[in-house]
KEKE-3310 file (N, C-alpha, C; in steps of 0.2 Angstrom, whole numbers, plus 5000, padded with zeros to 4 digits):
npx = (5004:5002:5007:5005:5010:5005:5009:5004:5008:5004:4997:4984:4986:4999:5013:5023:5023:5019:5007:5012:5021:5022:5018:5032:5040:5038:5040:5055:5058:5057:5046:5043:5054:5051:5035:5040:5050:5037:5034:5026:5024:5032:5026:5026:5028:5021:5020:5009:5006:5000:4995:5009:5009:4998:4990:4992:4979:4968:4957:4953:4966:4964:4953:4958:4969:4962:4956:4966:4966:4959:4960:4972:4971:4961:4969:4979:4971:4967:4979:4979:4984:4985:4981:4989:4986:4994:4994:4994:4982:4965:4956:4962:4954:4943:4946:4951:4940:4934:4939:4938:4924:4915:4909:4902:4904:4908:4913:4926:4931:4941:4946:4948:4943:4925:4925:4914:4910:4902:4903:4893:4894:4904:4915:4930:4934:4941:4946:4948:4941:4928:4929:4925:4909:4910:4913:4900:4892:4887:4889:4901:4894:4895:4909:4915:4907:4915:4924:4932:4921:4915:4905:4891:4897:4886:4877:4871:4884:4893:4905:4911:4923:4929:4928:4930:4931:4919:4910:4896:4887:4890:4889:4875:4871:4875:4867:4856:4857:4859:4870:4884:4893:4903:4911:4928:4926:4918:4924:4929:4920:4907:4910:4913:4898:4890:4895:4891:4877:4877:4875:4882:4885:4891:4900:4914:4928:4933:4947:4951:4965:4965:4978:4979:4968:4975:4980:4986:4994:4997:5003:5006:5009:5001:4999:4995:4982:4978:4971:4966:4963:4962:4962:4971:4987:4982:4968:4968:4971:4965:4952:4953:4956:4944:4935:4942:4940:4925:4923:4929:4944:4946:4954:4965:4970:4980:4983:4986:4999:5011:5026:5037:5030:5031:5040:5047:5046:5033:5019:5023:5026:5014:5008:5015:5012:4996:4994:5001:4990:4980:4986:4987:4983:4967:4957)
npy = (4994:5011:5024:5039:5048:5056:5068:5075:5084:5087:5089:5095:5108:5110:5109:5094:5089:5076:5068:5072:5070:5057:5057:5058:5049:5037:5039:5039:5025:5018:5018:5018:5013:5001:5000:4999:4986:4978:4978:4988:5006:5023:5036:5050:5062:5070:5084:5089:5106:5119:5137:5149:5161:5163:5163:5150:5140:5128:5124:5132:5129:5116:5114:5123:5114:5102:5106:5107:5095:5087:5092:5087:5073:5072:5077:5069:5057:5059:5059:5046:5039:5032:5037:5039:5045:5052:5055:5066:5070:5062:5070:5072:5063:5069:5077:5070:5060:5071:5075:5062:5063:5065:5052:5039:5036:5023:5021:5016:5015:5012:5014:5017:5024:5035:5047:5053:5063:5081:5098:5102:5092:5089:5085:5088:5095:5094:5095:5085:5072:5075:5069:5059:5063:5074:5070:5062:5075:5078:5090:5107:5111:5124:5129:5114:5115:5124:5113:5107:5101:5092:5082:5074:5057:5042:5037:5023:5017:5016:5013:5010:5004:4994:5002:5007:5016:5026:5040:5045:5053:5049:5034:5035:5041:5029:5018:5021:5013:5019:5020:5007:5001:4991:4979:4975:4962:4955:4958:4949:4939:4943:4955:4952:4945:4957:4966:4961:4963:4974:4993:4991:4993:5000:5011:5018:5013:5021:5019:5024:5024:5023:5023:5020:5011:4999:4986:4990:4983:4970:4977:4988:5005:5019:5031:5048:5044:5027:5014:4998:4980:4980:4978:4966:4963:4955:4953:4965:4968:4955:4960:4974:4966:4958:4969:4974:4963:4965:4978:4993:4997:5016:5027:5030:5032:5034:5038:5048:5042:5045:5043:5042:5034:5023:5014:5000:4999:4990:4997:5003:4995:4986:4998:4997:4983:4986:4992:4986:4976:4987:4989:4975:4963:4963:4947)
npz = (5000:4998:5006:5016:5028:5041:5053:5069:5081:5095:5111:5120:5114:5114:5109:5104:5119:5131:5124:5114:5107:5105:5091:5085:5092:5086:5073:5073:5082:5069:5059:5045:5041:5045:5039:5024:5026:5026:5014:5010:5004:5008:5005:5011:5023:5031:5043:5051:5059:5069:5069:5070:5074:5079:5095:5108:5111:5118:5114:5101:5095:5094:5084:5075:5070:5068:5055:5046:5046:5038:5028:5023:5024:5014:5000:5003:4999:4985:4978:4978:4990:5006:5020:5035:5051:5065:5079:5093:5100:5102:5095:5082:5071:5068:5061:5052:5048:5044:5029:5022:5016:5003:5003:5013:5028:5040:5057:5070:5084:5095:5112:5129:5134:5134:5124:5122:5131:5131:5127:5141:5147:5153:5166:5166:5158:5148:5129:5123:5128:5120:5107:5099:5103:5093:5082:5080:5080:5091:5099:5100:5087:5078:5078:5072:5059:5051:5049:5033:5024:5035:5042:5050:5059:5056:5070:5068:5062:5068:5081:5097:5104:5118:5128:5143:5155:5158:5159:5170:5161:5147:5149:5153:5137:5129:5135:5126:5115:5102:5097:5092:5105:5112:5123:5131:5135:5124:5112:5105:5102:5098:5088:5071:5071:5074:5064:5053:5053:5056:5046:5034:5019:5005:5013:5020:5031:5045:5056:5072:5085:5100:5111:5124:5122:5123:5136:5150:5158:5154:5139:5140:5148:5140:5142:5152:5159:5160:5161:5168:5163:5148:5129:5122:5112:5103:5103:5098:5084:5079:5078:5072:5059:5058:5055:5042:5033:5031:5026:5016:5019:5024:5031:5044:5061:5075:5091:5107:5112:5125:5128:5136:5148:5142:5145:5144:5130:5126:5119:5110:5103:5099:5095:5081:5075:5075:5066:5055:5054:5050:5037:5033:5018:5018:5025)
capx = (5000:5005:5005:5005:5008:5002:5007:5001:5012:5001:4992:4981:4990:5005:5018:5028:5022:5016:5004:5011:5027:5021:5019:5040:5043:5036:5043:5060:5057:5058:5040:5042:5057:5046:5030:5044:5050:5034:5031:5023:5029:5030:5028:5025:5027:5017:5018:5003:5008:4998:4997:5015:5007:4993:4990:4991:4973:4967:4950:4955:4969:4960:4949:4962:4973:4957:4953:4970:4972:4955:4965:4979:4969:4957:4973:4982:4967:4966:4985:4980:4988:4982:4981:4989:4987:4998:4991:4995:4976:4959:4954:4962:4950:4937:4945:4953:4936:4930:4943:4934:4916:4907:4908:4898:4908:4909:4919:4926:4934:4946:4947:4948:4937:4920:4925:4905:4906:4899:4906:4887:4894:4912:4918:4936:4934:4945:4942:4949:4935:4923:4930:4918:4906:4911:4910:4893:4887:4882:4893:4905:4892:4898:4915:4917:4907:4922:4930:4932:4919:4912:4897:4891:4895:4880:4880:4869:4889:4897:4908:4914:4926:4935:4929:4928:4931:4915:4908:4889:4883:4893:4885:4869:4870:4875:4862:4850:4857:4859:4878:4886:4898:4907:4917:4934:4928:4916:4924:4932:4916:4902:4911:4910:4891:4888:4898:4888:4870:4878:4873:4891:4886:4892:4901:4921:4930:4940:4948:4953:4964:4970:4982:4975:4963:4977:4982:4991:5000:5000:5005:5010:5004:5001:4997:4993:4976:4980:4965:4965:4959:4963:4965:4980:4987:4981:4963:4966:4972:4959:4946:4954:4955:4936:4931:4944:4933:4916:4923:4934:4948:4950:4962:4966:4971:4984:4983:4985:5005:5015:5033:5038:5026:5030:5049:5049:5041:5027:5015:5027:5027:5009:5006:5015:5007:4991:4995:5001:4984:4976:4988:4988:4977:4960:4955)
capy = (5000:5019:5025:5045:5048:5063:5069:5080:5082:5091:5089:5101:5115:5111:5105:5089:5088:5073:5064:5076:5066:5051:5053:5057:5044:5031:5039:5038:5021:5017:5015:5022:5007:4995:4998:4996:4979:4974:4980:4995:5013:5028:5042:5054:5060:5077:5086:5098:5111:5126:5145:5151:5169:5163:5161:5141:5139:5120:5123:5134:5125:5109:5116:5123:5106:5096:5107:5105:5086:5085:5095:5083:5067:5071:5077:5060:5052:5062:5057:5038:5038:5029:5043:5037:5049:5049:5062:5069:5069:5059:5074:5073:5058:5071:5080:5064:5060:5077:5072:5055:5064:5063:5045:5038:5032:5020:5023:5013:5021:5007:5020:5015:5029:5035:5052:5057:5071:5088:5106:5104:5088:5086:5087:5089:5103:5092:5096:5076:5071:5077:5070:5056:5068:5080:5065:5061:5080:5081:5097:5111:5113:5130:5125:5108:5115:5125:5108:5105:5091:5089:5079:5070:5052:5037:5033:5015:5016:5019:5008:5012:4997:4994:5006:5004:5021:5029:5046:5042:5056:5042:5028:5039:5041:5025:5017:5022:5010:5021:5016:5000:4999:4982:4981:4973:4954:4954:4959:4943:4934:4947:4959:4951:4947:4963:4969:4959:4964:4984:4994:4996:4992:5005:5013:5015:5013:5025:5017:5027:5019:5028:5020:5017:5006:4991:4984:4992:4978:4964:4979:4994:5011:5021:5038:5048:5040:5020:5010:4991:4976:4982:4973:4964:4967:4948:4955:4971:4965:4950:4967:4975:4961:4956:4976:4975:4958:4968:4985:4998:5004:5022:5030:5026:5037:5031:5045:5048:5041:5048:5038:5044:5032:5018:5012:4993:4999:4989:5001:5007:4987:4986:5001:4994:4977:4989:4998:4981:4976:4993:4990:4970:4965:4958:4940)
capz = (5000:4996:5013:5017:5038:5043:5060:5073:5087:5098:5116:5121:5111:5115:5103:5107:5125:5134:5121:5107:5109:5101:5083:5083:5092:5083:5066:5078:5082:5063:5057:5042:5036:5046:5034:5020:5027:5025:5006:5008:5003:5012:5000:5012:5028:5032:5049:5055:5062:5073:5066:5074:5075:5083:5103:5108:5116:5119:5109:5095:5090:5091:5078:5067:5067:5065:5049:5042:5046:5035:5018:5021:5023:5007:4998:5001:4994:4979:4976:4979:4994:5011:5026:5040:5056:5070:5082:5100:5101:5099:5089:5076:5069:5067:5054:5048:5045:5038:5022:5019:5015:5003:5004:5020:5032:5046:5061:5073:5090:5099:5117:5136:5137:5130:5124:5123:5135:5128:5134:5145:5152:5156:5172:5167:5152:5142:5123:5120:5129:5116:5100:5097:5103:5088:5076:5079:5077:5098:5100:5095:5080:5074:5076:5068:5052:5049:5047:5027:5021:5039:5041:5057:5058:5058:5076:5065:5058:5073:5086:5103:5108:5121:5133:5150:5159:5155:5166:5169:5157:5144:5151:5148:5132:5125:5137:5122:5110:5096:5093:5096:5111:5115:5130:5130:5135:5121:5106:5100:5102:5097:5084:5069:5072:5073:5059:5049:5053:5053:5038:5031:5013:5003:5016:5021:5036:5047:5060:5077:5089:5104:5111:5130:5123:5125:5143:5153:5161:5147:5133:5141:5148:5135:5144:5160:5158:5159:5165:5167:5158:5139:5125:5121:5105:5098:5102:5093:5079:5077:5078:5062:5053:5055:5049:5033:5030:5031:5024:5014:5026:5019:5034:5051:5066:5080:5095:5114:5115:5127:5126:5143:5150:5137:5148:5141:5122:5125:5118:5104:5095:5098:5087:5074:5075:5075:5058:5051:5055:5045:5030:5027:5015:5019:5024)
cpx = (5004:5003:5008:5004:5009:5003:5005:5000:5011:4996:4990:4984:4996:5010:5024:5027:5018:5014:5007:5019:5028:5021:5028:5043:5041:5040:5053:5063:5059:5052:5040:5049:5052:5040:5033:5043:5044:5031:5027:5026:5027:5030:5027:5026:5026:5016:5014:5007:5002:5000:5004:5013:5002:4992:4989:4983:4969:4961:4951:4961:4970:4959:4953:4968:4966:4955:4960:4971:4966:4957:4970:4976:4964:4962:4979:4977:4965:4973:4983:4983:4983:4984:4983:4990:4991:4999:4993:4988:4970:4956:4955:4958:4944:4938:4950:4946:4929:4934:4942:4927:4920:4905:4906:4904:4907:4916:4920:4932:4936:4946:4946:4942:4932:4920:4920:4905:4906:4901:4901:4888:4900:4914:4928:4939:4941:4944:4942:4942:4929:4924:4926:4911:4903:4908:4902:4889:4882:4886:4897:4902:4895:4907:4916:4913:4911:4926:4929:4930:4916:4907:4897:4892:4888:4881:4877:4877:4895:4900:4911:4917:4932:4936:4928:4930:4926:4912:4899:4884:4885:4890:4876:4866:4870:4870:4855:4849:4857:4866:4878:4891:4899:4915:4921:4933:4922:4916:4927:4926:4910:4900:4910:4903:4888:4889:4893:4880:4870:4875:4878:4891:4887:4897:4912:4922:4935:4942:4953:4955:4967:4974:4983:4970:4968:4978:4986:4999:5001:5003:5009:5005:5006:5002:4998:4988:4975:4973:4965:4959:4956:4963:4972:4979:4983:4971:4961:4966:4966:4954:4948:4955:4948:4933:4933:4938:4928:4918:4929:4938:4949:4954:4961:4972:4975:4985:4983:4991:5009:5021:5035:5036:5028:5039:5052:5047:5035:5024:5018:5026:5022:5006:5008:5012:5000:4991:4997:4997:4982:4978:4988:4982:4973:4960:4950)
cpy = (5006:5021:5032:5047:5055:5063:5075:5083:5088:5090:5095:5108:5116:5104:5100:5088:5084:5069:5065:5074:5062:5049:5053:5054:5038:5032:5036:5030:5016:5015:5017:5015:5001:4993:4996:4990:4977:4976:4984:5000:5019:5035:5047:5057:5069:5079:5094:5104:5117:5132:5147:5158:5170:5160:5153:5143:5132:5120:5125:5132:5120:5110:5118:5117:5101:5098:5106:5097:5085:5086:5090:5077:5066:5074:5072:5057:5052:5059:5047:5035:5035:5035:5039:5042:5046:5055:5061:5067:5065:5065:5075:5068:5062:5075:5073:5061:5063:5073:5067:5057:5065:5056:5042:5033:5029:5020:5016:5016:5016:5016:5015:5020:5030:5041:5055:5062:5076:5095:5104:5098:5084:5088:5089:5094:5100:5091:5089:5074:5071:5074:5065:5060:5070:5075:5064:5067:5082:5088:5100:5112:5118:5128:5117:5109:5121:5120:5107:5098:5089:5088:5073:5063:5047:5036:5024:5014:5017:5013:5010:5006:4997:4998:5005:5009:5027:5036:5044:5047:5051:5036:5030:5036:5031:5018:5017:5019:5012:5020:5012:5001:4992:4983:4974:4965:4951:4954:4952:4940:4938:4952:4957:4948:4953:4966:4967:4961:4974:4985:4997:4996:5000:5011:5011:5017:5020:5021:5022:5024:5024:5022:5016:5011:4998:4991:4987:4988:4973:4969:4986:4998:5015:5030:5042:5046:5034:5019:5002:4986:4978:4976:4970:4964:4960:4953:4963:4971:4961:4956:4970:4973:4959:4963:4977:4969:4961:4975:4989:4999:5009:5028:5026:5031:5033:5038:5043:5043:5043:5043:5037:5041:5024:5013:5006:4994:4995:4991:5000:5001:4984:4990:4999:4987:4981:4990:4993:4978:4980:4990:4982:4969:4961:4950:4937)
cpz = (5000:5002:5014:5026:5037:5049:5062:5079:5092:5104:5119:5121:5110:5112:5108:5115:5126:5127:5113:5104:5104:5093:5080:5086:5088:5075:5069:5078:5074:5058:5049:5036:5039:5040:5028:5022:5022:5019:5005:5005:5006:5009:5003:5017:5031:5039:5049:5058:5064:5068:5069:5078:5080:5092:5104:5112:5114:5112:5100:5089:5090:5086:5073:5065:5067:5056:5043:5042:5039:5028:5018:5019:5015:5001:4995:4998:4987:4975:4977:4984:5000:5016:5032:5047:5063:5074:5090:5103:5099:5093:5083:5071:5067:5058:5050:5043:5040:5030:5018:5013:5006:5003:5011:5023:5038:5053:5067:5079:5095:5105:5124:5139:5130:5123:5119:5127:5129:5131:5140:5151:5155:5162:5173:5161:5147:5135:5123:5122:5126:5111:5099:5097:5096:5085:5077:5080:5085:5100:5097:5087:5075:5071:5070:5061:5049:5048:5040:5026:5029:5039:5049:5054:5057:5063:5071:5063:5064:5079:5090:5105:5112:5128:5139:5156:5157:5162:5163:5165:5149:5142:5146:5142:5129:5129:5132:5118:5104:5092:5095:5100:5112:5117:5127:5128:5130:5114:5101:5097:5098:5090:5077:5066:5071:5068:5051:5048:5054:5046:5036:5024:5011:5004:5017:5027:5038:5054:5067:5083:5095:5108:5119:5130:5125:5133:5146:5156:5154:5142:5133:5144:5142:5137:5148:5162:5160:5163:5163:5163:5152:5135:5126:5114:5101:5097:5097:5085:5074:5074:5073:5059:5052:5053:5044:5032:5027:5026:5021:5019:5020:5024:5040:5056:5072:5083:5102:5116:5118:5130:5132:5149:5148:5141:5144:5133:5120:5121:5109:5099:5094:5092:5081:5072:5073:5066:5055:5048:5049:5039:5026:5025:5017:5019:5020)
residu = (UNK:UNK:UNK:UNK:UNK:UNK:UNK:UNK:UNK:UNK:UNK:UNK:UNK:UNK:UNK:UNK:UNK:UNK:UNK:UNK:UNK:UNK:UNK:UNK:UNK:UNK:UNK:UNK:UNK:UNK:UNK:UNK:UNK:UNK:UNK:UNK:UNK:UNK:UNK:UNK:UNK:UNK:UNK:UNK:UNK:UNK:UNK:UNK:UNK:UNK:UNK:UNK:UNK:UNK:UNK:UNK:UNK:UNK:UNK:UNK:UNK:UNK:UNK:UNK:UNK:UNK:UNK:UNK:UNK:UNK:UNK:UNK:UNK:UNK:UNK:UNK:UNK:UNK:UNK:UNK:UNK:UNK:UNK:UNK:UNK:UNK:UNK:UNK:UNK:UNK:UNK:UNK:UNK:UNK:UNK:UNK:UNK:UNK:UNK:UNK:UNK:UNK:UNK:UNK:UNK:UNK:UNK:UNK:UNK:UNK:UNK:UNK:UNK:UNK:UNK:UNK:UNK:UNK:UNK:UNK:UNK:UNK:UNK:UNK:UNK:UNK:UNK:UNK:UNK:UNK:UNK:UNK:UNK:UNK:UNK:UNK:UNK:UNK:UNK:UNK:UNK:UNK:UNK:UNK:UNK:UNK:UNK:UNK:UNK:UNK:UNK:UNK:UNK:UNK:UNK:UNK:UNK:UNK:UNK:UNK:UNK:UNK:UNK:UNK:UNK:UNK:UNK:UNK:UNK:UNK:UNK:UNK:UNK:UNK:UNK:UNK:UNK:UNK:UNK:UNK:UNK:UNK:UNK:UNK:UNK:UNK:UNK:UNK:UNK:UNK:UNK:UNK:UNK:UNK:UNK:UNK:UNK:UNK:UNK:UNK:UNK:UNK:UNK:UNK:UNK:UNK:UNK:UNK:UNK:UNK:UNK:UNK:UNK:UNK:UNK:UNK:UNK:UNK:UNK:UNK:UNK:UNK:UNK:UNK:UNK:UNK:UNK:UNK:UNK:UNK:UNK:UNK:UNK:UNK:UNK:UNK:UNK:UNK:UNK:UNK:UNK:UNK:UNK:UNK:UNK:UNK:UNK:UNK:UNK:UNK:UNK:UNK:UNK:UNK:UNK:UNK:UNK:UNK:UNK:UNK:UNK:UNK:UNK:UNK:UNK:UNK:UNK:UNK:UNK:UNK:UNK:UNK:UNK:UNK:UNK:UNK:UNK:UNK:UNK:UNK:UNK:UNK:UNK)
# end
């Protein structure tokens, strides 16, 4: 595959700190001969960047790197390239996913967390926190249609897996059955099933994986985040290779790694196991 990495080395506005870390180290790391290795190409390798002129502020220059990753990701697909994001933050998937439109897309949101809160219901005023949220068109309206190409996702098209640190306005919601959620010790046995009786026809995937969705102890901490009983990487794997079966992959987001956390690389040989996963081809 022609593969186009886009980063975005940004947590809550601030460049290369904490979470904003992880997409230069993994380039670091060698991901970039490792997709080589394995027969890919890497024609590109494109980093985001904040206005320099303009003041860091967590929300506004969410907004302006979610609008930029959207011109990059529909950019790479205009070139024939595969978008692969490798982001500080869960938000960048929103405008990952602006860049896909007008093609209906299916999402799918590997997270340890819900990140369903809403400005009206977060109790820790974390933009990250919203960025599914945004995707499904419950918040930041005004803002997110300055995103290029945004369009609310289907929650019918929508997957929350993996979660298992939810705030009970979270709970709430997904309470209503309007998306599918499937916790950690369900998805091997369950996901496919589901996948199958979704309404994907027609439809392409974006895959968003933050990077606390694995175990802590079996796989690494990934964050300052960490919450027990994650996947292991056999289980994340298996779970994108049964939605390549079912569906288009047309990008895929790796977000929320801070290295600093990472001591034994755990985490770091999991992502590339993750992205091997995104990029082989369909069973």
């Amino acid at each position: 595959m022609d593969v186009e990495i886009i980063t975005v080395p940004y947590d809550t506005a601030r460049r290369e700190w904490r979470s904003g870390a992880g997409p230069e180290h993994l380039l670091r790391s060698g991901l970039a001969a490792h997709l080589e290795s394995r027969g890919h190409s890497v024609s590109e390798v494109r980093m985001i960047e904040a206005d320099p002129d303009q003041p860091a502020a967590e929300i506004a220059t969410g907004f302006e790197l979610m609008r930029k990753v959207a011109v990059a990701v529909r950019a790479a697909r205009e070139r024939g390239r595969f978008p692969l994001v490798l982001s500080g933050n869960c938000n960048a998937s929103v405008g990952a996913l602006s860049g896909l439109t007008p093609s209906r897309r299916a999402l799918f949101w590997f997270d340890a967390h819900g990140d369903l809160n809403t400005p009206d219901t977060t109790a820790s005023g974390f933009l990250d926190g919203t960025g599914l949220a945004t995707a499904l068109g419950l918040c930041w309206h005004r803002l997110a249609a300055g995103i290029p190409g945004f369009q609310q996702v289907e929650p019918q098209a929508t997957f929350l897996l993996g979660a298992r640190d939810l705030d009970p306005p979270e709970s709430a919601l997904l309470a209503r059955e309007w998306m599918t959620a499937v916790p950690v010790d369900r998805i091997s046995a369950e996901l496919p099933e589901l996948l199958d009786r979704a309404p994907l026809d027609g439809a392409v995937a974006h895959v968003h994986l933050d990077l606390d969705a694995f175990d802590p102890v079996r796989v690494g901490r990934a964050n300052t985040l960490p919450v027990p009983d994650g996947l292991s990487v056999e289980q994340l794997t298996d779970a994108i290779a049964a939605i390549r079966a079912r569906i288009p992959l047309a990008a895929a987001a790796l977000s929320s790694y801070a290295p600093e956390f990472d001591s034994q690389g755990g985490v770091c040989r999991a992502a590339f196991a993750a992205i091997d996963a995104m990029l082989s081809d369909p069973v």
